[in-house]
One Martini backbone bead per residue (centre of mass of N, CA, C, O) as a GRO file, in nm:
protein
  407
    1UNK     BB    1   2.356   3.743   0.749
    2UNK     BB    2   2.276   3.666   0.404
    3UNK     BB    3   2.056   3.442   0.263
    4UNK     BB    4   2.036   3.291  -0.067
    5UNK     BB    5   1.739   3.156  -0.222
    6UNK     BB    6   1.654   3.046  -0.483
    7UNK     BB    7   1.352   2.933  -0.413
    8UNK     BB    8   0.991   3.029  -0.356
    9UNK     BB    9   0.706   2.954  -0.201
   10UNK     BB   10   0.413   3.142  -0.235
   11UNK     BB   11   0.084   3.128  -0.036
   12UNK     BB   12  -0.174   3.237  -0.079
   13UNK     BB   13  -0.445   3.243   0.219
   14UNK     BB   14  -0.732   3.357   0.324
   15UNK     BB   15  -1.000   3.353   0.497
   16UNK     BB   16  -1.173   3.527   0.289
   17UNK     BB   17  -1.481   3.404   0.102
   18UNK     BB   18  -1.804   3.455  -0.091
   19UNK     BB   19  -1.828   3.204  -0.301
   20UNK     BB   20  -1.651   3.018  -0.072
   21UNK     BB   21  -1.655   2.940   0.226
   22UNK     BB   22  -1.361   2.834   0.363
   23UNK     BB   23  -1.209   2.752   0.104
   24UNK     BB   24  -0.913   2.673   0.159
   25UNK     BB   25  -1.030   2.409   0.338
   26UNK     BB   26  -1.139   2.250   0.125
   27UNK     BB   27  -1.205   1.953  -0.033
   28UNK     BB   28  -0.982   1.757  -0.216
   29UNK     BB   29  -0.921   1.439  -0.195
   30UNK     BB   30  -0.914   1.466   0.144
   31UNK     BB   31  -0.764   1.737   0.076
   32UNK     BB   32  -0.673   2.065   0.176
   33UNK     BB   33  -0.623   2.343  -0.061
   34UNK     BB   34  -0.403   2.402   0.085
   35UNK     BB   35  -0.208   2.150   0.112
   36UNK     BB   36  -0.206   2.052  -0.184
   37UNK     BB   37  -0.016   2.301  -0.252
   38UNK     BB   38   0.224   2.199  -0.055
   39UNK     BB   39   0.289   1.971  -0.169
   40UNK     BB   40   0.378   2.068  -0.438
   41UNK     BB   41   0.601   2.263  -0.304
   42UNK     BB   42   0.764   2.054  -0.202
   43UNK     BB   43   0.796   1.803  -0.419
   44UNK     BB   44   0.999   2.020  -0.538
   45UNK     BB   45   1.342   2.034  -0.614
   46UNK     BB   46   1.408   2.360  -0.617
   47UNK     BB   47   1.263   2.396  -0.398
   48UNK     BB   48   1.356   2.577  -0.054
   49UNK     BB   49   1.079   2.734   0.048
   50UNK     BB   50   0.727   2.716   0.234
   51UNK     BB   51   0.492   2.981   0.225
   52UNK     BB   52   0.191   3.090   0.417
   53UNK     BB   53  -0.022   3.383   0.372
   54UNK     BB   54  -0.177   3.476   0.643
   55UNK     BB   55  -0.501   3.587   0.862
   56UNK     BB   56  -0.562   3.262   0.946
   57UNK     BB   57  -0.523   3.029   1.162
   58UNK     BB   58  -0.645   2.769   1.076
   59UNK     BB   59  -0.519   2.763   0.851
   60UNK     BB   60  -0.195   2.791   0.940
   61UNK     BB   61  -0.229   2.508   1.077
   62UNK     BB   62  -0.260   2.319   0.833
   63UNK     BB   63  -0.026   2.387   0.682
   64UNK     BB   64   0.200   2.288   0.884
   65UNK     BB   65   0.095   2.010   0.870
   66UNK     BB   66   0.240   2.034   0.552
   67UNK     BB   67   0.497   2.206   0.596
   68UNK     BB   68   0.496   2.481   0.608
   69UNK     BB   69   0.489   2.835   0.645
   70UNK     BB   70   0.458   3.172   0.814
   71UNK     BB   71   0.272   3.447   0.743
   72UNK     BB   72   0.146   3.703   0.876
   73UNK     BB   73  -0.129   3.908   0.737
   74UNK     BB   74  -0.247   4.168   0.713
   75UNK     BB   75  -0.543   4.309   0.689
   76UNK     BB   76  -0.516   4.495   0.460
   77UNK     BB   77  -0.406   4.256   0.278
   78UNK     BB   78  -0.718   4.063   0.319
   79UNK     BB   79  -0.920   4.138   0.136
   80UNK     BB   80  -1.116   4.204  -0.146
   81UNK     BB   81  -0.879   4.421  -0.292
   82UNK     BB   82  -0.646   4.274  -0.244
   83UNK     BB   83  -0.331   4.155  -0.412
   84UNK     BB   84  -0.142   3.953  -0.447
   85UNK     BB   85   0.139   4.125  -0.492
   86UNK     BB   86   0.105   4.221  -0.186
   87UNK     BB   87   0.138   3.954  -0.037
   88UNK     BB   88   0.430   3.921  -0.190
   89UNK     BB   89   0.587   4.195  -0.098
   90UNK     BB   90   0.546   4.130   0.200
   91UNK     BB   91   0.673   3.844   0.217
   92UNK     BB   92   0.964   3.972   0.091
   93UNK     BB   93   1.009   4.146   0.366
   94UNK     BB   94   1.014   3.943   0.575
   95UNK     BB   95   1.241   3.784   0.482
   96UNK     BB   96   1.442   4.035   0.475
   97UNK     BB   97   1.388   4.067   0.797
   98UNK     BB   98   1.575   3.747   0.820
   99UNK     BB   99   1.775   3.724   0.584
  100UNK     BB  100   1.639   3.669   0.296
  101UNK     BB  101   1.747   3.649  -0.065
  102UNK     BB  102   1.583   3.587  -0.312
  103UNK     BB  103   1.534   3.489  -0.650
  104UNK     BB  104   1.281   3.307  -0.664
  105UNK     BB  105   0.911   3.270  -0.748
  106UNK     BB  106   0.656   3.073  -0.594
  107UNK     BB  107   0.348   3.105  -0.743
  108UNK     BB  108   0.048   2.962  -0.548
  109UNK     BB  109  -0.303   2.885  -0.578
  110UNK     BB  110  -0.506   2.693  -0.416
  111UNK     BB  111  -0.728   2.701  -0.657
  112UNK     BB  112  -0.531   2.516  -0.753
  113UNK     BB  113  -0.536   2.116  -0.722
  114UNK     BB  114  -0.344   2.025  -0.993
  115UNK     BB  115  -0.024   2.045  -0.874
  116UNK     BB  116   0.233   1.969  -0.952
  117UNK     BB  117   0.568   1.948  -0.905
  118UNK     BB  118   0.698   1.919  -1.183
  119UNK     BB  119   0.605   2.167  -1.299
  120UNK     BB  120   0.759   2.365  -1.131
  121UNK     BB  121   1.029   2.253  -1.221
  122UNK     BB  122   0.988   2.293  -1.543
  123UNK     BB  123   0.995   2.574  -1.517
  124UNK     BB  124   1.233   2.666  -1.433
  125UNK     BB  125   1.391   2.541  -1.602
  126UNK     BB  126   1.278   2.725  -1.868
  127UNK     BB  127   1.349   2.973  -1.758
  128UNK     BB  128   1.679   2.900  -1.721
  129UNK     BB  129   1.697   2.830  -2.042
  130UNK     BB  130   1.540   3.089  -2.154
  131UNK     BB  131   1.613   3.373  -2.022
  132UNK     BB  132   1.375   3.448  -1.835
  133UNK     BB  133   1.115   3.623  -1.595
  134UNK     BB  134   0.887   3.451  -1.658
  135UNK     BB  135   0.626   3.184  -1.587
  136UNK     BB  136   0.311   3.052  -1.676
  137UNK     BB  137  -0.009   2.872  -1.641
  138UNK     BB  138  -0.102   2.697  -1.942
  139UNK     BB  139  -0.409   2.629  -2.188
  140UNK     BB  140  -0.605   2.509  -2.451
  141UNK     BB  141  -0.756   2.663  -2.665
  142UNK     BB  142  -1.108   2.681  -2.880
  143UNK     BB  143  -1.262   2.899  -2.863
  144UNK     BB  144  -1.553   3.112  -2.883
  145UNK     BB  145  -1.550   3.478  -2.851
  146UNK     BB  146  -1.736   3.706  -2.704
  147UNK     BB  147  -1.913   4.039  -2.756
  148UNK     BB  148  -2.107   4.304  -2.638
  149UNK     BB  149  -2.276   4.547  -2.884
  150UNK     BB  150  -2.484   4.835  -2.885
  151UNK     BB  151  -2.518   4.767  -3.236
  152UNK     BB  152  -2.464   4.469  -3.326
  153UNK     BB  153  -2.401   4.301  -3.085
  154UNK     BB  154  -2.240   4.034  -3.167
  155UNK     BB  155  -1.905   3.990  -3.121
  156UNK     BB  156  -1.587   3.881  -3.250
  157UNK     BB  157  -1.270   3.823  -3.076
  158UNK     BB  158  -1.129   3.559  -3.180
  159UNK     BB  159  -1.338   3.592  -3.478
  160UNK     BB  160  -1.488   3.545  -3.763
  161UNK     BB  161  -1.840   3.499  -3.790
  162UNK     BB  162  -1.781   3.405  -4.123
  163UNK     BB  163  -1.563   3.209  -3.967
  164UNK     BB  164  -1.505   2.824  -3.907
  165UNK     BB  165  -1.287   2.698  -3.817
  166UNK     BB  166  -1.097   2.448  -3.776
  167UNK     BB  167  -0.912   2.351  -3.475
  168UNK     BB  168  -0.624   2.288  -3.689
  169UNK     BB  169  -0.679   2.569  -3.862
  170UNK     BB  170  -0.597   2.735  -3.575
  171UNK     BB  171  -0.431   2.894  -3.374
  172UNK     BB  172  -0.281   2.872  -3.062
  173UNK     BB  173  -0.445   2.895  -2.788
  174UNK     BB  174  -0.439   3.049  -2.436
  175UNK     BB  175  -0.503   2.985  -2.110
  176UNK     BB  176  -0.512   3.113  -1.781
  177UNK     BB  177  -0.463   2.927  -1.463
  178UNK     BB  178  -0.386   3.065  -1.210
  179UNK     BB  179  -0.184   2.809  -1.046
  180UNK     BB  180   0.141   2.950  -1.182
  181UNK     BB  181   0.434   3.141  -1.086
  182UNK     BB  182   0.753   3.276  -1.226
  183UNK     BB  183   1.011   3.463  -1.046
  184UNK     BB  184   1.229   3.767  -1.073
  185UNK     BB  185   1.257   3.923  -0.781
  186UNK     BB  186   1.389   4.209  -0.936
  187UNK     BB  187   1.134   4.251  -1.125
  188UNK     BB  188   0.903   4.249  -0.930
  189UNK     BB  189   1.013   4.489  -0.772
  190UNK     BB  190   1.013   4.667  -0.974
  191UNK     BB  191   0.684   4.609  -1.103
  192UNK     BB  192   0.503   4.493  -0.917
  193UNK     BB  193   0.454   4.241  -1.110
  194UNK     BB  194   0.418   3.931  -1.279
  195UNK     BB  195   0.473   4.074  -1.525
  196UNK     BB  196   0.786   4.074  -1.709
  197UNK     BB  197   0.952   4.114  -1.977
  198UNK     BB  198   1.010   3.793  -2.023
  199UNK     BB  199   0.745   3.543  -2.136
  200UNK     BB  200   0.628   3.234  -2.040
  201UNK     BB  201   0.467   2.914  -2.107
  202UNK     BB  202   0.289   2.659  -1.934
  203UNK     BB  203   0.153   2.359  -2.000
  204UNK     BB  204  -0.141   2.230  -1.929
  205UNK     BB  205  -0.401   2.015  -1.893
  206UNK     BB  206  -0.735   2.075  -1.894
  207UNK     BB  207  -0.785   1.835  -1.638
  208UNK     BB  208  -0.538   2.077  -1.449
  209UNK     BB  209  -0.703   2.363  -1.468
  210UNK     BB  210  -0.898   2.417  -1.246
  211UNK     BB  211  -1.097   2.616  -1.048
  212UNK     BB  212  -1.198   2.758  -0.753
  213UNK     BB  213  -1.493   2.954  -0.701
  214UNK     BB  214  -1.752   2.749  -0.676
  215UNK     BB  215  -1.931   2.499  -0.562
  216UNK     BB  216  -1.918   2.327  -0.854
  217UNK     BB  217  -1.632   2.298  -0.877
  218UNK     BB  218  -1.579   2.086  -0.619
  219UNK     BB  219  -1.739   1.875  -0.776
  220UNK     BB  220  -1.584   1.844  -1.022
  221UNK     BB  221  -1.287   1.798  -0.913
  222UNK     BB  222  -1.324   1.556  -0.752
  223UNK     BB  223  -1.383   1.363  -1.020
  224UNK     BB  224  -1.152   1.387  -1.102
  225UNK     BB  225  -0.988   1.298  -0.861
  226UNK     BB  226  -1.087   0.989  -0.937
  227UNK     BB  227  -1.012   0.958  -1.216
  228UNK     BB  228  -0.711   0.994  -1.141
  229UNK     BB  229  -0.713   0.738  -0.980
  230UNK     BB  230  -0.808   0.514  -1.160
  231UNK     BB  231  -0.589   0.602  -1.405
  232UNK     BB  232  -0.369   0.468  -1.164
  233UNK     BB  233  -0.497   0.196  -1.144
  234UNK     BB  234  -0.493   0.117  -1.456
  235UNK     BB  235  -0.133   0.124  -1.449
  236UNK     BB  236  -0.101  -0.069  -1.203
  237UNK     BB  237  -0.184  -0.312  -1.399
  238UNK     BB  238  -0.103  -0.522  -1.552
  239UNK     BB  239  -0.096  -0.575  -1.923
  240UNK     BB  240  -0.126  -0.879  -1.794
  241UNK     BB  241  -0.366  -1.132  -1.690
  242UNK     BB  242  -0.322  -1.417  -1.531
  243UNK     BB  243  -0.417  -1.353  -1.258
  244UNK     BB  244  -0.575  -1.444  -0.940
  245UNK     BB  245  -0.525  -1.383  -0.575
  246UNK     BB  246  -0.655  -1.475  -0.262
  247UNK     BB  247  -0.795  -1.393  -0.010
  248UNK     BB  248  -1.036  -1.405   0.266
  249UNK     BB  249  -1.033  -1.287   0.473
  250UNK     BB  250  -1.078  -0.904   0.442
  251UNK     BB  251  -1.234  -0.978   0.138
  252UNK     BB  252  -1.481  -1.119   0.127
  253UNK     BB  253  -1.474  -1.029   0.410
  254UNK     BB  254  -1.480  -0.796   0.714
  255UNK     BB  255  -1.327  -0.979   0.937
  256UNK     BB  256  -1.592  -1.143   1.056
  257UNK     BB  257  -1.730  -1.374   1.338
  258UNK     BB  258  -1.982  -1.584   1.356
  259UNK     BB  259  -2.099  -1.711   1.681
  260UNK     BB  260  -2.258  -2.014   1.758
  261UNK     BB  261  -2.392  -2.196   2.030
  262UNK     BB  262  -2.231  -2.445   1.879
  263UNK     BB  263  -1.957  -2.338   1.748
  264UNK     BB  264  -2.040  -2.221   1.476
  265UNK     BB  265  -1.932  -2.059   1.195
  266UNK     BB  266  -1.940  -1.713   1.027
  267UNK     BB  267  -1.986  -1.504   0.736
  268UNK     BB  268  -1.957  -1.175   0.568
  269UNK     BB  269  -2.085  -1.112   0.269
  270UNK     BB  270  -2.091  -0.974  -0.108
  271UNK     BB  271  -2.285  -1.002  -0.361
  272UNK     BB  272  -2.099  -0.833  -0.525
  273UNK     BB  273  -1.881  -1.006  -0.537
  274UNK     BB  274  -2.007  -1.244  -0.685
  275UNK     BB  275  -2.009  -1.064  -0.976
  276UNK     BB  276  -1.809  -1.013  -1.008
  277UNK     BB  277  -1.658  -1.241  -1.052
  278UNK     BB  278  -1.841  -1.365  -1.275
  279UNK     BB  279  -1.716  -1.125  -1.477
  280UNK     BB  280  -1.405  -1.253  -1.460
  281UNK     BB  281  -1.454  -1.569  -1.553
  282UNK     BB  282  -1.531  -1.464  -1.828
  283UNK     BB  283  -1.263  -1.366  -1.898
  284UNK     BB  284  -1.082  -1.612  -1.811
  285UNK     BB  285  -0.957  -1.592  -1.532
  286UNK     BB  286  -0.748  -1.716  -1.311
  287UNK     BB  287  -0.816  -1.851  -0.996
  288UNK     BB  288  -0.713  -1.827  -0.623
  289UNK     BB  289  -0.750  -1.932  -0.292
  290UNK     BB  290  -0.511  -1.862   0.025
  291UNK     BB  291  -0.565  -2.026   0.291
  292UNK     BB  292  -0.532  -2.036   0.677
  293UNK     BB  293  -0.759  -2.143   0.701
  294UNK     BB  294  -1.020  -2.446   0.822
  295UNK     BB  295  -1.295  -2.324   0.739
  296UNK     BB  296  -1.582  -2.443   0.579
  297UNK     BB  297  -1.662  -2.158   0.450
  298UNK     BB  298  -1.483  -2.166   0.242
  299UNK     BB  299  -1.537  -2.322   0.040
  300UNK     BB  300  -1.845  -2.284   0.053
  301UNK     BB  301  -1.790  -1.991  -0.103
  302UNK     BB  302  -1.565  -2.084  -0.325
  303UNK     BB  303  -1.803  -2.296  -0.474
  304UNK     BB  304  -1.982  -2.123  -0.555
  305UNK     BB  305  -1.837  -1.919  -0.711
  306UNK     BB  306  -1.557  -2.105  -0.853
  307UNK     BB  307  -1.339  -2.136  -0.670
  308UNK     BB  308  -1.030  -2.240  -0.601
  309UNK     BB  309  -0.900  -2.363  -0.263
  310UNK     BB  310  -0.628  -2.307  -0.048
  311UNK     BB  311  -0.636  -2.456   0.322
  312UNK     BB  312  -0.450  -2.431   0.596
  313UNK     BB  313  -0.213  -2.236   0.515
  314UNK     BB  314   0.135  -2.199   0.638
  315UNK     BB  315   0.249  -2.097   0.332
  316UNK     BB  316   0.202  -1.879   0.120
  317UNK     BB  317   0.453  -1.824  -0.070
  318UNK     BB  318   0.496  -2.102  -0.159
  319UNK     BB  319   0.195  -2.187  -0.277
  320UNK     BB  320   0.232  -1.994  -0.484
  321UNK     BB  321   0.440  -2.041  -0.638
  322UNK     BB  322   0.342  -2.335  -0.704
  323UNK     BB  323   0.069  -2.211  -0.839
  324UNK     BB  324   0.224  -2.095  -1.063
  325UNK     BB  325   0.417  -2.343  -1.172
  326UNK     BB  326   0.171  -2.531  -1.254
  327UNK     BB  327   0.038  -2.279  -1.451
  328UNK     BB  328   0.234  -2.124  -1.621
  329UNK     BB  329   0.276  -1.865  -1.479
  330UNK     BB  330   0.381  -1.497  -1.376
  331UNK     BB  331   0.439  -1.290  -1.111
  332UNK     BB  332   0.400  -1.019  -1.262
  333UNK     BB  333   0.093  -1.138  -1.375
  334UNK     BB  334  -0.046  -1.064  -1.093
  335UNK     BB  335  -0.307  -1.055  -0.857
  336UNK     BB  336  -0.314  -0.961  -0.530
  337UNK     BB  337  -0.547  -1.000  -0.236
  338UNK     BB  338  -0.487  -0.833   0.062
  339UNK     BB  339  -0.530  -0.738   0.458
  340UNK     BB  340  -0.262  -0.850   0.583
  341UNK     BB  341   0.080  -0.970   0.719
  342UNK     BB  342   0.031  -1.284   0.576
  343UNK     BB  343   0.041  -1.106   0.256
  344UNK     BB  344   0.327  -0.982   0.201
  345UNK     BB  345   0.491  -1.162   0.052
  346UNK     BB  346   0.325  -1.189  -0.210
  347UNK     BB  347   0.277  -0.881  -0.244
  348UNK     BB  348   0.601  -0.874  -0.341
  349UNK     BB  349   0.601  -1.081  -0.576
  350UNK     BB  350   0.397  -0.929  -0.756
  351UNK     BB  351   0.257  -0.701  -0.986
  352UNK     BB  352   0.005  -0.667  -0.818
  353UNK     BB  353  -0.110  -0.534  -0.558
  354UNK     BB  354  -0.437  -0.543  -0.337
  355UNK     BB  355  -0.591  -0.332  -0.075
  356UNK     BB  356  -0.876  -0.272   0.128
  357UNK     BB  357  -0.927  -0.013   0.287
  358UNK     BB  358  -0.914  -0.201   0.569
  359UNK     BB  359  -0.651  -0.271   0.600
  360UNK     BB  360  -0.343  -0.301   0.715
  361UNK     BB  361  -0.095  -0.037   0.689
  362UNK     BB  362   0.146  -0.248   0.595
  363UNK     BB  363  -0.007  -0.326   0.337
  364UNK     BB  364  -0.087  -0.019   0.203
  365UNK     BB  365   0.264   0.003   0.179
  366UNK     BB  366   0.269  -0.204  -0.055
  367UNK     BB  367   0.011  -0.127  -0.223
  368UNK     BB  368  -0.035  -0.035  -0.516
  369UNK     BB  369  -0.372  -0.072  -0.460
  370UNK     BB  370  -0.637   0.122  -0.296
  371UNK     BB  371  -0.917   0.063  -0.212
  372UNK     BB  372  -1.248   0.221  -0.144
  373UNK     BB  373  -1.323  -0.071  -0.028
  374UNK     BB  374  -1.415  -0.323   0.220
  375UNK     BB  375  -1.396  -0.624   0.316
  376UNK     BB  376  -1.711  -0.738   0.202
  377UNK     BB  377  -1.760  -0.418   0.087
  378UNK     BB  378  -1.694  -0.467  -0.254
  379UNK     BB  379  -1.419  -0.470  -0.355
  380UNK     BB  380  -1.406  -0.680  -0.583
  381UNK     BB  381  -1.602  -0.537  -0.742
  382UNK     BB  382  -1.404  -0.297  -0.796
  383UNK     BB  383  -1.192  -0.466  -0.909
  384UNK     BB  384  -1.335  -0.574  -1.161
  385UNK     BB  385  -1.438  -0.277  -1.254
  386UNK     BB  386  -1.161  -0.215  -1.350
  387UNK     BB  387  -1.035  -0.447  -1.537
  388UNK     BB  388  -1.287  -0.423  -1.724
  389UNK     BB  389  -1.195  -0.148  -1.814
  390UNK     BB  390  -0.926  -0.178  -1.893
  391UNK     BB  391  -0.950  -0.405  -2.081
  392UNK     BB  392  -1.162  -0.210  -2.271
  393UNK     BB  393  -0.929  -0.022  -2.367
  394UNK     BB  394  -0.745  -0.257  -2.453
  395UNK     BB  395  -0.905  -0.318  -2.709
  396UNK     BB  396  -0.948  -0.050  -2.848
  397UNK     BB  397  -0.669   0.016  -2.893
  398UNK     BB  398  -0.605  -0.268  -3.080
  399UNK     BB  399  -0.853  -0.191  -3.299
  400UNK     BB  400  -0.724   0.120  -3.402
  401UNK     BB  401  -0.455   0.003  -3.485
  402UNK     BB  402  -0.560  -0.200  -3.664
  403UNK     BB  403  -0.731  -0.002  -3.869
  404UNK     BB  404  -0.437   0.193  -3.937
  405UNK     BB  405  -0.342  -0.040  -4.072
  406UNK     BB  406  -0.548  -0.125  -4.281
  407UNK     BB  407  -0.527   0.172  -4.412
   0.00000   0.00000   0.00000
């Protein structure tokens, strides 16, 4: 009996390639991009099922440790000409005979690190929204091309080199990201090529189309891969921050404790986090440090930096509470910075949750933001750099505004 699947998500990977050795195992934002692919189209609503066509042992692990399925590629089909539709041919025979038989084919390849479950989700519903054949992801075009001819020389390829129209004044052109493609099993069979038919785009922005061809690419890729990660660190700070609130074991410090022959105790902090901190204070935002501890090197570091701290709490999720209605605070608008179990309940009650990268794990699974820095080594300091950045973002938007009411 055959089964009949809406979606099925085809991800070739051969194991060869030229211009970056073990391509496809390479990592963007700390995941191979066989994985990064794999992830985009599990968590994809439409998609019923994702399979990795590969000649190569080790993809075909690291796939399946992602949860994809795979296919094993004849080596024929593997070479440095065999085209991506051989690929899915063959990977569709495969299918069919498991009893298999697709409607929609959902080509994804994995040289393209930037692709989200959202967008395979959207294409699909455009092609069968508007009863298409097939649908690729292209990006905002606004170059000038050129090519070289033997009699003329440069000679303009999509415009007239004697005109320079201004880019909102040009037709709006797009490039292929060669990212994902979403086709009607039937017609891909019958044409055997992935464009056939009615053919839609979807769009994606610039910064999440790049491919990976060359070794400078993993460079830039990565690039962006943190800067998109700042600006979901700065989407999840409150739009107003009216405190800050901190532990201090394991966020001032290393979360370890140096003890002398005569039983005095000691910890290591970051001189970086004390220039954060004092660029905070700049900043205007009140602070308060919250500690079970009552070893007085706490008071000793919060006086130098000028922070106030109350030791030996308790209670911390009271203690918080408490002055937070002190100083007429709003706990939506509080960022806490903590790194073990005895600060979930705080973290849980504010508006932003900040945990330093070497946190307890049942932390890091409640914070917002997970900090790239560890406790005692530069946290602070990264995390006053993102709200200064934040905060000047949200100034020069106000700014722009403001301008163009007077305006």
């Amino acid at each position: 009996m055959r089964e009949t699947i809406q979606a099925v998500a085809i991800i070739p990977a051969r194991g060869g390639s030229k211009g970056i050795p073990r391509k496809n195992l390479q990592e963007v934002g700390g995941i191979p991009l066989i994985g990064r692919s794999v992830l985009a189209a599990r968590g994809a609503r439409h998609v019923q099922a994702v399979y990795v066509s590969t000649d190569d042992a080790e993809i075909a692990s690291v796939a399946q440790e992602y949860g994809a399925q795979i296919i094993w590629r004849p080596a024929e089909l593997a070479t440095d000409t065999a085209s991506s539709e051989s690929a899915l041919l063959h990977a569709l025979e495969m299918l069919r005979e498991h009893g298999s038989e697709v409607e929609l084919i959902v080509f994804i390849q994995c040289t393209s690190p930037f692709v989200e479950p959202q967008d395979i989700d959207a294409m699909i519903e455009k092609m069968q929204e508007e009863q298409a054949d097939c649908i690729f992801t292209v990006t905002p075009f606004h170059g000038f091309l050129w090519k070289s001819d033997a009699q003329l020389g440069a000679v303009g390829v999509n415009h007239d080199r004697a005109v320079r129209p201004r880019r909102q004044e040009r037709a709006p052109q797009f490039l292929e990201t060669g990212a994902v493609y979403v086709m009607r099993t039937g017609g891909f069979l019958r044409t055997r090529h992935r464009f056939f038919g009615r053919v839609l785009m979807y769009e994606v922005p610039p910064e999440r189309s790049i491919e990976i061809d060359e070794p400078a690419d993993l460079f830039v890729a990565n690039a962006i891969e943190q800067w998109f990660k700042v600006q979901a660190r700065k989407r999840d700070l409150p739009a107003r921050i009216e405190a800050l609130v901190f532990d201090f074991d394991g966020v001032f410090t290393d979360n370890r404790v140096i003890v002398l022959q005569d039983g005095t105790e000691g910890v290591v902090c970051d001189r970086g986090d004390g220039w954060g901190i004092a660029q905070l204070r700049q900043q205007g935002i009140p602070m308060v440090v919250i500690s079970t501890e009552t070893n007085p090197v706490v008071e000793a570091r919060c006086r130098k930096l000028g922070i106030p701290c109350l030791i030996g709490v308790r209670n911390k999720r009271s203690t918080l509470h408490g002055w937070l209605q002190q100083n007429g605070i709003s706990a939506e608008n509080v960022v806490y910075v903590g790194n073990d179990v005895n600060d979930l309940e705080c973290m849980r009650e504010v508006g932003c949750a900040v945990a330093p990268a070497d946190a307890h794990p049942e932390v890091r699974q409640v914070a917002h933001i997970i900090l790239d820095s560890c406790g005692g080594r530069g946290a602070l300091r990264e995390l006053a750099e993102l709200i200064i950045e934040s905060n000047r973002v949200s100034e020069g938007k106000g700014q722009r505004s403001q301008e163009q009411e007077e305006v």
